[in-house]
C-alpha positions in Angstrom: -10.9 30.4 -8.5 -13.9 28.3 -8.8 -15.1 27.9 -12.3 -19.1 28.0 -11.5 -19.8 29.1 -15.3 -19.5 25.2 -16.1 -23.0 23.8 -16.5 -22.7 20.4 -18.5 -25.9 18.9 -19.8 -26.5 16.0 -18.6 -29.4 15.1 -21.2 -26.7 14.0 -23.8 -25.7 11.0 -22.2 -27.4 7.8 -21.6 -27.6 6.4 -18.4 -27.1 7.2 -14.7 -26.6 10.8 -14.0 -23.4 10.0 -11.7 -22.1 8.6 -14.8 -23.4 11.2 -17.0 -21.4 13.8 -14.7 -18.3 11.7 -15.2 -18.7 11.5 -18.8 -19.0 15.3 -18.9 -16.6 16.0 -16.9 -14.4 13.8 -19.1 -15.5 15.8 -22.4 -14.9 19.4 -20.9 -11.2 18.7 -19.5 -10.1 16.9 -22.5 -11.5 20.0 -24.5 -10.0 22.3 -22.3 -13.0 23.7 -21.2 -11.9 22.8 -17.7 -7.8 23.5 -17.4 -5.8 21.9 -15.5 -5.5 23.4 -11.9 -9.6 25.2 -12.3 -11.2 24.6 -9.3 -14.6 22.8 -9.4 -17.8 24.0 -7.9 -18.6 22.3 -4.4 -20.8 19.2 -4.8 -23.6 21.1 -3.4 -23.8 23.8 -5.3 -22.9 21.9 -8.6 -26.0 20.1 -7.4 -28.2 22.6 -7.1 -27.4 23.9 -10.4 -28.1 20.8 -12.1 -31.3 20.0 -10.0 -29.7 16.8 -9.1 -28.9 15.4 -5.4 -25.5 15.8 -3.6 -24.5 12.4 -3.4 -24.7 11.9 -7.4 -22.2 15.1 -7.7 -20.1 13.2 -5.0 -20.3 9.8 -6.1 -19.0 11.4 -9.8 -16.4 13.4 -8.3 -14.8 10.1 -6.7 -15.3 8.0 -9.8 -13.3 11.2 -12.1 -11.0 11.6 -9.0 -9.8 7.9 -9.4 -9.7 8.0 -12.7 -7.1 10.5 -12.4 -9.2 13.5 -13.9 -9.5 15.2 -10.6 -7.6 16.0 -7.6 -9.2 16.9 -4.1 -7.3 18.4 -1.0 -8.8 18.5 2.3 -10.1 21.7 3.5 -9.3 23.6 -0.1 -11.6 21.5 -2.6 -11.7 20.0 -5.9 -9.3 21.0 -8.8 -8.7 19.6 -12.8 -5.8 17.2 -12.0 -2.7 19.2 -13.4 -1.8 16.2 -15.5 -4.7 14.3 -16.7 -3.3 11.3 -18.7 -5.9 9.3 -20.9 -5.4 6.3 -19.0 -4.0 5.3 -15.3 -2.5 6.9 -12.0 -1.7 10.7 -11.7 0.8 10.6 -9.9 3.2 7.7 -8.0 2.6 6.6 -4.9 6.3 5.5 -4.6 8.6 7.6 -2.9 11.1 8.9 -4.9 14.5 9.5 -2.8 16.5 12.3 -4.8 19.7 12.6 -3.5 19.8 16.6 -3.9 16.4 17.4 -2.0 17.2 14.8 0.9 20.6 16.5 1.4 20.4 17.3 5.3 17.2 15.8 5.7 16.1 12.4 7.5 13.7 11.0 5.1 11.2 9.0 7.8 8.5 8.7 4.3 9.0 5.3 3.8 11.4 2.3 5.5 15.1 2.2 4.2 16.3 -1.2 4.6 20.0 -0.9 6.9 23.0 -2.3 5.0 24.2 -5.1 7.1 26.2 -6.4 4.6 24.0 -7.3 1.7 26.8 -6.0 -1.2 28.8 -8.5 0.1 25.9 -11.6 0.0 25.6 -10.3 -3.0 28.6 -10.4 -4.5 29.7 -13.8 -3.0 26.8 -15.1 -4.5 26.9 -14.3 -7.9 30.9 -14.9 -7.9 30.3 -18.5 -6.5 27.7 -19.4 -8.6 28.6 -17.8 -11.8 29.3 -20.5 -14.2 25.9 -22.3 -13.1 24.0 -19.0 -13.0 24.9 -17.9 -16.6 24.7 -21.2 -18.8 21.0 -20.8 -19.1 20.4 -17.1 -19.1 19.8 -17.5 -22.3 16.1 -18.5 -23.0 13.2 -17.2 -21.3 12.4 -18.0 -17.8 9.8 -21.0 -17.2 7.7 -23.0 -15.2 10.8 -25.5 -14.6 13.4 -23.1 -14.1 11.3 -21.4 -11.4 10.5 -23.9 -9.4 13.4 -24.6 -7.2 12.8 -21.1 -6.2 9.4 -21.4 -5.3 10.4 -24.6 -3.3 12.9 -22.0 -1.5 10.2 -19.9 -0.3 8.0 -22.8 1.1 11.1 -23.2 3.9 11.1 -18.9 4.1 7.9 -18.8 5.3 7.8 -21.5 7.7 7.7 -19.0 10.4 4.3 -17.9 9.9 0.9 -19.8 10.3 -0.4 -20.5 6.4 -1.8 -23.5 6.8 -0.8 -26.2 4.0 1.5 -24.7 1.0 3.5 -26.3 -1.2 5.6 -25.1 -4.1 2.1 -25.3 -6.4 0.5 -23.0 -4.3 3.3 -20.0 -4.7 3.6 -17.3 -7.8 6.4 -15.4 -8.2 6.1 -11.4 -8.8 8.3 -8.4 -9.3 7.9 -6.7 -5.8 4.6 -6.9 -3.6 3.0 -3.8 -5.6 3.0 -6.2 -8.7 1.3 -9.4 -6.4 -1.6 -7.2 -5.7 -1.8 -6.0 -9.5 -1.4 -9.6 -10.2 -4.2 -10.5 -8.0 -6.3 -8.5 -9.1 -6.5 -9.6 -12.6 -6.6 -13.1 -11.4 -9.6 -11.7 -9.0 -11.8 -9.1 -10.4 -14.9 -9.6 -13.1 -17.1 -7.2 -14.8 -17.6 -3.7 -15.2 -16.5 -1.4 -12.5 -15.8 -4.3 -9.6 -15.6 -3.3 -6.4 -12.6 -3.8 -4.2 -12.8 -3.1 0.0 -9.8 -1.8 1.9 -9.4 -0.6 5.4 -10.5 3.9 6.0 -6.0 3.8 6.2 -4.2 1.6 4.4 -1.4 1.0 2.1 -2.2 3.4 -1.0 -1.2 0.9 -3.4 -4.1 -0.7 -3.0 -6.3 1.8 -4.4 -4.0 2.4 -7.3 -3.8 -1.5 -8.4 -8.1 -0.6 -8.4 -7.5 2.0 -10.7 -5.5 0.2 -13.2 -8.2 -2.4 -13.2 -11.1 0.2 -13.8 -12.6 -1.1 -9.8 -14.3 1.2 -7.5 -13.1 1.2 -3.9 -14.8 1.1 -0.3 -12.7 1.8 2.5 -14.2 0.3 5.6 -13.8 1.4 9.3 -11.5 -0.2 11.7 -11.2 -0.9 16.0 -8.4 -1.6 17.8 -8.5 -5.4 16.8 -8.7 -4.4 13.1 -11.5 -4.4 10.7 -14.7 -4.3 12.3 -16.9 -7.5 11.5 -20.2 -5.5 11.3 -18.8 -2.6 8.8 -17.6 -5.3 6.7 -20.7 -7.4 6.4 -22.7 -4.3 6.1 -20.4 -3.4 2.9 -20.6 -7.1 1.3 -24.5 -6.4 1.3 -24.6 -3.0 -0.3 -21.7 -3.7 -2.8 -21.0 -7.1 -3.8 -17.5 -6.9 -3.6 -15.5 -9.2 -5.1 -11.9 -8.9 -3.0 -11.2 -7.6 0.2 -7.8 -6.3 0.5 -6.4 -5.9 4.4 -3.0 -6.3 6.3 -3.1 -9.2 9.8 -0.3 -8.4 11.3 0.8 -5.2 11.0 -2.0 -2.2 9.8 0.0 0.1 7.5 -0.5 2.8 9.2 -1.7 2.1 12.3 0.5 -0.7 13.5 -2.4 -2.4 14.9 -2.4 -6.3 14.7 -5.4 -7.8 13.9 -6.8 -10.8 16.8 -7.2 -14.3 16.0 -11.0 -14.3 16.7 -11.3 -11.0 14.8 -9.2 -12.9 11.5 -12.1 -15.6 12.0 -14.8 -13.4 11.8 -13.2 -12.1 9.0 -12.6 -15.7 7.0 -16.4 -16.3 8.2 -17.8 -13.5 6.3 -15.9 -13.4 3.6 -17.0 -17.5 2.4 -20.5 -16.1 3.3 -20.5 -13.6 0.8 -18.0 -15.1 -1.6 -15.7 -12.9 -1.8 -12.1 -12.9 -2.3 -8.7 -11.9 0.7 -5.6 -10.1 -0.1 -3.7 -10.5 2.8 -0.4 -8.1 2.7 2.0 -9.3 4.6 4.9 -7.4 2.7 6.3 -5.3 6.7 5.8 -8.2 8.5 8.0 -9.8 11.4 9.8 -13.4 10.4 7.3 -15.6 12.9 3.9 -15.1 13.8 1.9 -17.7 16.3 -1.1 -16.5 15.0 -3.1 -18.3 11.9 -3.3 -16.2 9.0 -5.7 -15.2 7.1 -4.1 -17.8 4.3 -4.7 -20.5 7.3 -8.5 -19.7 7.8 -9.7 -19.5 4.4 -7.3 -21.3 2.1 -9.8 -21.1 -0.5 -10.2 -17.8 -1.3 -6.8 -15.7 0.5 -4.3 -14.5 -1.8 -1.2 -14.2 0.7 1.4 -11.3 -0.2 5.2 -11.0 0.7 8.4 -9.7 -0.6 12.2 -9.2 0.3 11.7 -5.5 0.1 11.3 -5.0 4.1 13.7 -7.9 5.2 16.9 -8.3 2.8 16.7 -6.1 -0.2 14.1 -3.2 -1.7 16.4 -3.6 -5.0 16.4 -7.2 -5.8 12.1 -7.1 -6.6 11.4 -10.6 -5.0 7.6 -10.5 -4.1 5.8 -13.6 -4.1 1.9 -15.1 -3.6 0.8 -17.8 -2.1 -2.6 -18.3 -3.9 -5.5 -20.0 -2.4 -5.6 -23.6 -2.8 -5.7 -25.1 -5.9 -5.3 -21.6 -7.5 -1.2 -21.6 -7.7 -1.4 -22.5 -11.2 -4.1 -19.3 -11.9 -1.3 -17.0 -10.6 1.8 -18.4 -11.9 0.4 -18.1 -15.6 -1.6 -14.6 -14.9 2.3 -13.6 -14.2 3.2 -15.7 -17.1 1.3 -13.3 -19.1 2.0 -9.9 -17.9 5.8 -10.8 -18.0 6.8 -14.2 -19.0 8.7 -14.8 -15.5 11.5 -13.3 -13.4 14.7 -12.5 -14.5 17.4 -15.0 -14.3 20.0 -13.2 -12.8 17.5 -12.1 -10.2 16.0 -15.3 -9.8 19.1 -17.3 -9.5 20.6 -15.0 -7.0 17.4 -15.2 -4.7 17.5 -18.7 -5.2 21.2 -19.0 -3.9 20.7 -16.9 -1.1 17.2 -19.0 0.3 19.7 -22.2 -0.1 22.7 -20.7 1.5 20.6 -19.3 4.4 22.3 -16.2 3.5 18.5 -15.0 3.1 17.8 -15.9 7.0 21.2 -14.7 8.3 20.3 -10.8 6.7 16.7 -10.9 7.3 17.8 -11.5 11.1 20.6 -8.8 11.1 17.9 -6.3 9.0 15.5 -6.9 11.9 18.0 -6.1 14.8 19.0 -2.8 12.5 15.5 -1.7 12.7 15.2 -2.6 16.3 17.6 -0.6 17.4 16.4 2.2 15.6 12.5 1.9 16.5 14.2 1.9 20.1 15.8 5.1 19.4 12.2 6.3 18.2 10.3 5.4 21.0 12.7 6.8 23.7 12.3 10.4 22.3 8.1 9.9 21.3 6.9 7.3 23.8 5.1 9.7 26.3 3.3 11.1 22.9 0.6 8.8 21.5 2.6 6.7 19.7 1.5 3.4 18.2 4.5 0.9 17.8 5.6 -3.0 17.8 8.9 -4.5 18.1 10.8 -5.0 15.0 8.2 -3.1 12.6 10.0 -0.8 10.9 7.5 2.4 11.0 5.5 3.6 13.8 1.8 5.9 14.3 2.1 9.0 15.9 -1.4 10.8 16.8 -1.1 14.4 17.2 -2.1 16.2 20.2 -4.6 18.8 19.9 -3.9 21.7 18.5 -2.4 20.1 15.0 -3.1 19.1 11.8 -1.8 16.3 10.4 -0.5 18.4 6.8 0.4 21.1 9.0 2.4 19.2 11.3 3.9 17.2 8.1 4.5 20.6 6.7 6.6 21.9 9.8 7.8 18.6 10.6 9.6 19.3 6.7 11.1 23.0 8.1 13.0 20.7 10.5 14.8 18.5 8.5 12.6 15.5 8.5 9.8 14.2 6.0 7.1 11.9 6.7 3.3 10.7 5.6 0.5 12.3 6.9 -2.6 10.2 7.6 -4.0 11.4 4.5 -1.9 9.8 1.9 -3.5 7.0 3.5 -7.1 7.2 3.0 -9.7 7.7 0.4 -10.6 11.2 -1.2 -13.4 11.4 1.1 -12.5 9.2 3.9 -11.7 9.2 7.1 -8.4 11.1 8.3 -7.1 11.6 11.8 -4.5 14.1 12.8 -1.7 11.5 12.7 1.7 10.7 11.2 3.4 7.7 10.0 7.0 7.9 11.2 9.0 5.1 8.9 12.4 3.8 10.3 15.4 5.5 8.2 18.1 2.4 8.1 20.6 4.8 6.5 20.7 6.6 9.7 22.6 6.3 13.0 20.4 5.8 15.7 22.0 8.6 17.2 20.9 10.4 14.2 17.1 9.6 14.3 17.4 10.4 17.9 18.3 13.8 17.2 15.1 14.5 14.4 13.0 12.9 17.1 13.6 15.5 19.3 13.0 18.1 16.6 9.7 16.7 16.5 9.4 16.7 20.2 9.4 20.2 20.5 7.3 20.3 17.4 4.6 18.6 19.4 4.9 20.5 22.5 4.0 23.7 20.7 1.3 23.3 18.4 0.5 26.5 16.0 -1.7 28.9 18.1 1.3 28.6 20.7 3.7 29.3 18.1 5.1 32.9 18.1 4.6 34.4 14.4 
């Protein structure tokens, strides 16, 4: 029930009342004046009883909700987070894959790479470079012993448009999640910076903000990607400092942004200063279109990773900083973890030099192919958002669903996914859609089969539905 007997005074603390609110807010959950789970009065009426406007209560509840002290659901309200740590994320963003919960189930929540052999790579690998691979895995990693790999990586991305990059430019992380963590420490100054993302987009954006005490922005999108004029609009009002957006291929949406819309993009962000994160992490080998890395090599911070094209488990994310910045990154990394593992980097290494790397990233596409094929044969008369070889797809909902619901039902069947909220802000913008990731653990016959489940799902929303 809503706990309306909660009237903070605001007097006590200095400031600006948003912040006054969070600060309150703070104090009366920590006390346990607000338990966990209490539901929060709506901002208007909170508003009215503190004789303050509606978009201070808002603007507090989205500063206390990032900071993990609050939770809000669409179309229920605002709650006391039910774990309300001192410090960081409530809860993971990552989904976890527990064997005994997925038993029966098609887990379409996030991509699962296909196994076309990597053990195997693996093994061979490691047995035919063994005595070079363990003489020096003794010492801690360095500068020198890294790179060889960077130099790798330079050759792994020659299928994409980056403009000039040389082994200087590239920093080696632990997974994509940990380049945009990395980035922004390299990136953001002050007190409360602020970061810009796109109304949907890959949560772990926001939650690399939160660890680095930013607020967040999400900005609205067309078919050809981020809108120009929302963005420059934004860059007045907030002085961000980074921009954080994915080219060529919008997680969710699937939408690929234009060359002339990348340009506007690159044109706006030098005028404003302002820094690009440009996640590349599900993206196809080649691309004939300049990147954002390409456009403004100054300022774009250029994200990738093996986790979509030869292995989630190996960790291998990597940067390509803007120019003359490769040194800024590689010693930011330096100091959050020295460098990568040896055994991790030397196998990477060996499989970039072998073109064992290639040959699986090839075979890893065709796996997802073949299943996105099997996807679109079931869902392609629904509105379905796809392109070839990405391994997740859009599905808007006809009218008559909810996105949760749907998610919710969708469940009853046999087969999870992501609603469009997990996607968006607190108080942003969320459509009645899905985000259908490809299962590589499963037959094609096999996500066939769910996809029809869903099928009939669609064709009979819930006020059709017999009770």
């Amino acid at each position: 029930m809503t706990n309306t007997t909660w009237l903070p005074d605001l007097t006590q603390f200095p400031g600006p009342k948003y912040l006054a609110l969070v600060r309150a807010l703070r104090d009366a959950i920590r006390a346990g004046t607000l338990p966990p789970d209490s539901q929060l009065p709506t901002v208007r009426e909170l508003a009215w009883q503190l004789q303050i406007t509606p978009g201070t209560v808002s603007r507090a509840y989205q500063l206390a909700t990032q900071e993990g002290l609050l939770a809000a659901t669409v179309g229920r309200g605002t709650f006391v987070a039910s774990a309300t740590p001192r410090f960081g994320p409530t809860q993971s963003f990552y989904v976890e894959r527990d064997p005994a919960h997925l038993a029966g189930r098609i887990d379409m929540r996030a991509p699962k790479i296909p196994d076309v052999g990597q053990a195997a790579a693996f093994n061979a690998a490691f047995a035919g470079g063994a005595p070079d691979m363990t003489r020096d895995w003794l010492d801690y990693p360095s500068y020198y012993t890294e790179e060889i790999l960077r130099e790798a990586l330079v050759h792994w991305l020659e299928g994409r448009v980056l403009g000039d990059v040389t082994a200087d430019d590239i920093a080696l992380s632990y997974g994509g999640q940990n380049a945009v963590n990395l980035i922004f420490q390299c990136c953001l100054r002050g007190d409360r910076p602020m970061v810009l993302i796109e109304d949907l987009a890959y949560a772990g954006f926001r939650h690399a903000a939160r660890l680095s005490r930013a607020d967040v922005q999400s900005l609205e999108g067309d078919a050809e990607g981020l809108r120009p004029d929302v963005l420059e609009a934004a860059c007045r009002r907030h002085s961000p400092q980074i921009l954080c957006l994915t080219t060529e291929a919008q997680n969710p949406t699937t939408v690929r942004m234009t060359e002339s819309r990348r340009r506007e993009i690159a044109d706006i962000a030098r005028a404003y200063e302002m820094q690009i994160l440009e996640d590349d992490c599900y993206s196809i080998a080649k691309s004939d279109i300049p990147s954002l890395r390409a456009l403004a090599p100054e300022r774009t911070w250029h994200v990738g990773s093996f986790s979509k094209s030869v292995s989630a488990a190996l960790r291998l994310g990597y940067i390509v900083c803007p120019s003359g910045m490769g040194r800024a990154g590689r010693l930011t990394a330096q100091h959050s973890f020295i460098g990568l593992a040896r055994p991790i980097s030397d196998l990477c290494l060996s499989l970039l030099t072998s073109g064992v790397a290639a040959d699986l990233r090839a075979k890893v596409q065709d796996g997802f192919s073949d299943r996105l094929e099997a996807v679109v044969n079931v869902l392609g008369g629904y509105d379905l958002a796809w392109q070839p070889g990405l391994p997740f797809v859009w599905l808007r909902l006809p009218s008559g669903w909810r996105a949760s619901t749907f998610a919710r039902m969708a469940e009853a069947e046999g087969v999870l996914l992501r609603s469009a909220d997990e996607f968006a802000l607190v108080h942003g913008r969320a459509p009645n859609a899905v985000r259908m990731a490809i299962p590589g653990n499963h037959s094609c016959l096999q996500i066939e089969l769910a996809c029809r489940r869903l099928a009939r799902l669609l064709d009979s929303p819930p006020a059709e539905l017999s009770v």
